[in-house]
C-alpha positions in Angstrom: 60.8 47.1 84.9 59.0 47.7 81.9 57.8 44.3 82.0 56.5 44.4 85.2 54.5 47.3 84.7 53.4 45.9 81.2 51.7 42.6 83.5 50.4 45.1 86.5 48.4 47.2 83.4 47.3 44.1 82.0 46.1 42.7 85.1 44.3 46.1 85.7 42.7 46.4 81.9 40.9 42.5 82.5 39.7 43.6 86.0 38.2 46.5 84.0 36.6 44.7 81.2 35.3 41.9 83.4 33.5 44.9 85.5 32.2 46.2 82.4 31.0 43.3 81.3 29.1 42.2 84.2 27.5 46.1 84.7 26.5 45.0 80.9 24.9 41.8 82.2 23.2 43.0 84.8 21.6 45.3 82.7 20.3 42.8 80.8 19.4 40.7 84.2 17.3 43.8 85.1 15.5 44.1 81.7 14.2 40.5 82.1 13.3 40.9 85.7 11.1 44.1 84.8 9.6 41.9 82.4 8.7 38.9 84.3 7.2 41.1 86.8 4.7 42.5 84.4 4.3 39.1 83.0 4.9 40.8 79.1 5.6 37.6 77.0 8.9 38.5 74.5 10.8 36.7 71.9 13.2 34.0 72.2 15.1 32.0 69.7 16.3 28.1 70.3 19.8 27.9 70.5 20.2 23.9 71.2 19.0 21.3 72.5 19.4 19.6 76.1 18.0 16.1 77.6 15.1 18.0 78.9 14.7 20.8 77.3 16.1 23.9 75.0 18.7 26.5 75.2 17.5 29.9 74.1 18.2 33.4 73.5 15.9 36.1 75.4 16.8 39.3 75.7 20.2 38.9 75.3 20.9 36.6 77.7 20.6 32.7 77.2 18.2 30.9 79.6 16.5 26.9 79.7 13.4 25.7 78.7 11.6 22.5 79.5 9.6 20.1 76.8 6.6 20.8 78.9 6.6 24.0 79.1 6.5 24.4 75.0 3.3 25.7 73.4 2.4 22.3 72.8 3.0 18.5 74.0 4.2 15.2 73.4 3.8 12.3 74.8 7.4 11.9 75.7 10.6 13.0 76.2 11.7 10.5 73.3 9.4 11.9 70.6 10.7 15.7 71.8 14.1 14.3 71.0 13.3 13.2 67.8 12.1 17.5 66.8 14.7 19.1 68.4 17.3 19.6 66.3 14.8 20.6 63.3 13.7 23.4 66.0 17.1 25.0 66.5 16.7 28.9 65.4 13.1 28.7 65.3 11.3 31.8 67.5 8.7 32.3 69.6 7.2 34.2 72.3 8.0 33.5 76.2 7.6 34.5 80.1 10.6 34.6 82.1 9.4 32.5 85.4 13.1 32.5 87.3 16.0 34.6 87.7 18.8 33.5 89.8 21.6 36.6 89.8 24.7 34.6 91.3 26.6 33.4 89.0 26.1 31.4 86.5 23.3 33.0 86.0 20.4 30.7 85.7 16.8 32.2 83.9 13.9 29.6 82.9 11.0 30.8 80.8 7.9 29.4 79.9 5.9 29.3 76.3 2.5 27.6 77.3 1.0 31.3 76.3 2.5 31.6 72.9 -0.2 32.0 70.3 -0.5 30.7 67.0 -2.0 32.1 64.1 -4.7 29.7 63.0 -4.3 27.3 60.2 -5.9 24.5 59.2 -4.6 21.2 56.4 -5.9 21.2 53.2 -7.1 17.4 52.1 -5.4 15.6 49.6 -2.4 18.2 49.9 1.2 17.2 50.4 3.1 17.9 53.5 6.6 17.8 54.8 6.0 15.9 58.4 8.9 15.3 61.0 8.3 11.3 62.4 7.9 11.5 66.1 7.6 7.9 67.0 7.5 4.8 65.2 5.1 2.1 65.7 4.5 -1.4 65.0 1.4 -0.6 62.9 2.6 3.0 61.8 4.5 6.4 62.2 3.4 9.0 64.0 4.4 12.3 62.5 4.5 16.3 63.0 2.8 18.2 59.9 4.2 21.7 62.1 7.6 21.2 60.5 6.0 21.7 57.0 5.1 25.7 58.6 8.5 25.5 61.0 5.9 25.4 63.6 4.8 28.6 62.7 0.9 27.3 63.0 1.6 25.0 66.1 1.6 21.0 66.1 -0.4 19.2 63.6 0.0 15.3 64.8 -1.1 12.6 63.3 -0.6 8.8 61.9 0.5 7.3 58.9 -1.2 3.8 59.1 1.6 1.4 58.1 -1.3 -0.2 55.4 -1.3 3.4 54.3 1.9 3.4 52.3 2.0 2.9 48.7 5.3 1.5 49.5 6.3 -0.8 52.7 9.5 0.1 52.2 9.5 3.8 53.3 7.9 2.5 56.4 10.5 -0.2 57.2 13.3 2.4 56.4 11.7 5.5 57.9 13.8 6.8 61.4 12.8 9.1 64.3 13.9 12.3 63.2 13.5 11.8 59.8 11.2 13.8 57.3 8.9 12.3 55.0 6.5 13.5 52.4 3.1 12.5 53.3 -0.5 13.5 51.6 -3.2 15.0 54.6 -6.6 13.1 54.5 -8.8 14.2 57.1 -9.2 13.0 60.8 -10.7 10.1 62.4 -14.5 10.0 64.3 -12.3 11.1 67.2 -10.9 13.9 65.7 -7.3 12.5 65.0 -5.2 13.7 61.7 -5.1 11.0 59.2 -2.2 11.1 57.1 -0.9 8.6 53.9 -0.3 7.9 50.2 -2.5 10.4 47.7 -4.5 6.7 47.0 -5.5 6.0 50.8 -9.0 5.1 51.5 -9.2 7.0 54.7 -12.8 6.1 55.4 -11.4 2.8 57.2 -10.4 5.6 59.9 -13.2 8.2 59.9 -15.9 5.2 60.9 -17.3 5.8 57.3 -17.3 1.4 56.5 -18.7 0.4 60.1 -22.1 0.4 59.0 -21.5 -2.4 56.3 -20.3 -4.9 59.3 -23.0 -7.2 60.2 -24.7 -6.9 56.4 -24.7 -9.5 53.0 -22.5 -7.6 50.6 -21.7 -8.5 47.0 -18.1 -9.0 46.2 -16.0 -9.4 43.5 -13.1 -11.7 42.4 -9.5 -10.0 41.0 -6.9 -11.3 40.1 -3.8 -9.4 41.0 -0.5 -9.3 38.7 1.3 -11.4 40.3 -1.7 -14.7 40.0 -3.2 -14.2 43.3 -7.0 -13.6 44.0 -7.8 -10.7 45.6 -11.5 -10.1 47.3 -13.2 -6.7 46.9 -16.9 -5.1 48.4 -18.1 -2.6 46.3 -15.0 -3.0 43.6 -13.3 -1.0 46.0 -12.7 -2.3 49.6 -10.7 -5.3 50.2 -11.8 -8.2 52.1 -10.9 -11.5 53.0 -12.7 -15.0 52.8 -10.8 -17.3 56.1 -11.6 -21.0 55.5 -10.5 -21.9 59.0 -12.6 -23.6 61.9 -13.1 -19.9 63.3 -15.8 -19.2 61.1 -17.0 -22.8 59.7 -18.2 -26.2 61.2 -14.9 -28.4 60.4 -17.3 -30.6 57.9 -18.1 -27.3 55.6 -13.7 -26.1 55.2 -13.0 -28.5 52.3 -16.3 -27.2 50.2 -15.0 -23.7 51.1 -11.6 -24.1 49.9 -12.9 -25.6 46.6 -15.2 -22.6 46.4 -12.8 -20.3 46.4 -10.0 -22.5 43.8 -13.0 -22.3 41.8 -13.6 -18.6 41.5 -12.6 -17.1 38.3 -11.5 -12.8 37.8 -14.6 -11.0 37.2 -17.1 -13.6 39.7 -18.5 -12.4 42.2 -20.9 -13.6 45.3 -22.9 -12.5 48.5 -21.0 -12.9 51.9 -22.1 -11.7 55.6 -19.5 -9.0 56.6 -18.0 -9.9 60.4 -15.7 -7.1 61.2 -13.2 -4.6 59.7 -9.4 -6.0 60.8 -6.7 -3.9 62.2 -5.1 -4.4 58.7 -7.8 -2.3 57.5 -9.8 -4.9 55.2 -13.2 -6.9 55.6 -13.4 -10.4 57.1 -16.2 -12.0 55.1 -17.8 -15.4 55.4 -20.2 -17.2 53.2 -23.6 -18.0 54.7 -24.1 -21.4 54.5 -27.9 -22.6 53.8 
């Protein structure tokens, strides 16, 4: 008998406490639904991650947010994938947009309204960047990780000719964190990013007006025996001897003019274009 009685009060104390703790929840229902219909924008902290979007926290109750409805955008889902797990317990300020009060409860926000304090990079200074996407000619990184995304999104690209070693690009991962020096932005406004020793004006549109001009350049020879060609002692270039550029009778004189060349020597060239590798094509004006 006792036994049976010992169930029935059981069975009675979880009806209880399940009451309890939906009056609880519905408290906290009502608390959000006040503030979404005042629009007020309160504090919410990422729990985890989803395919689409996050978990979070917000006032008490966990809800769903979508990638595009962050404070700032990628281009994909992919490079939102390759943050999220350096964004879990990060905070920042949202508007509840739906409330669904049949259970499971089911709230969405929205944090295209946060605001961030502004900030801007310092040049030549080191920063912690997140890679977002990797490329065939470079990595395209997140500088916001450096601030936890205190500041917002700083994106930008690491040319792959801007790493002092090839390596860290062939190794680097989506996801990963690299330290990277900040070097200005392009003509178009984009963040430039690479080794302290990067010449960043073959970005900023600082070299185009030497295309289409005779420059002098000079011969090196590099450590390891080969010749290296340089405008201004500082810019590299190259010299094709291909049938691109020359009459097929004039290659042979070409390729003896450049065997012939000595560290040190140097001669005029017309200046044809800046490459995507980020050097000078060059060709010798033939009289």
């Amino acid at each position: 008998m006792n036994d049976v009685w010992r169930e029935i009060k059981d069975k009675i104390s979880k009806v209880f406490q399940l009451t309890e703790n939906d009056a609880y929840l519905y408290k906290l229902l009502d608390n959000l639904k006040e503030v979404q219909g005042k629009k007020i924008a309160i504090p919410f902290v990422i729990q985890s991650t989803k395919t689409s979007g996050y978990v979070v926290k917000i006032g008490g109750m966990y809800a769903k947010i979508a990638y595009r409805d962050m404070p700032w955008q990628y281009k994909s889902v992919q490079e939102w994938q390759a943050v999220s797990e350096h964004m879990i317990g990060l905070r920042f300020f949202g508007k509840v947009t739906h409330i669904s009060t049949e259970k499971p409860f089911q709230i969405k926000i929205s944090a295209k309204d946060h605001i961030f304090k502004p900030k801007e990079l310092t040049v030549y200074e080191e920063y912690q960047v997140v890679i977002i996407r990797k490329a065939k000619y470079g990595l395209f990184v997140d500088a916001g990780f450096h601030f936890n995304w205190k500041y917002g999104s700083f994106l930008g690209l690491i040319h792959k000719s801007a790493f002092w070693d090839i390596g860290e690009y062939e190794q680097a991962l989506e996801g990963g964190i690299i330290s990277t020096f900040f070097h200005g932005q392009t003509k178009e406004g984009k963040l430039i990013f690479g080794s302290l020793d990067l010449q960043k004006e073959w970005s900023t549109g600082e070299l185009e007006p030497v295309v289409g001009t005779l420059q002098r350049i000079t011969v090196k020879i590099s450590e390891s025996g080969e010749k290296e060609f340089f405008v201004k002692d500082r810019y590299k270039a190259v010299l094709p001897a291909t049938r691109a550029y020359y009459p097929g009778s004039y290659i042979g004189a070409i390729k003896d003019f450049k065997a012939s060349l000595n560290d040190g020597d140097a001669f005029e060239a017309m200046i044809l274009k800046i490459s995507k590798r980020k050097h000078f094509v060059a060709k010798l004006v033939l009289t």
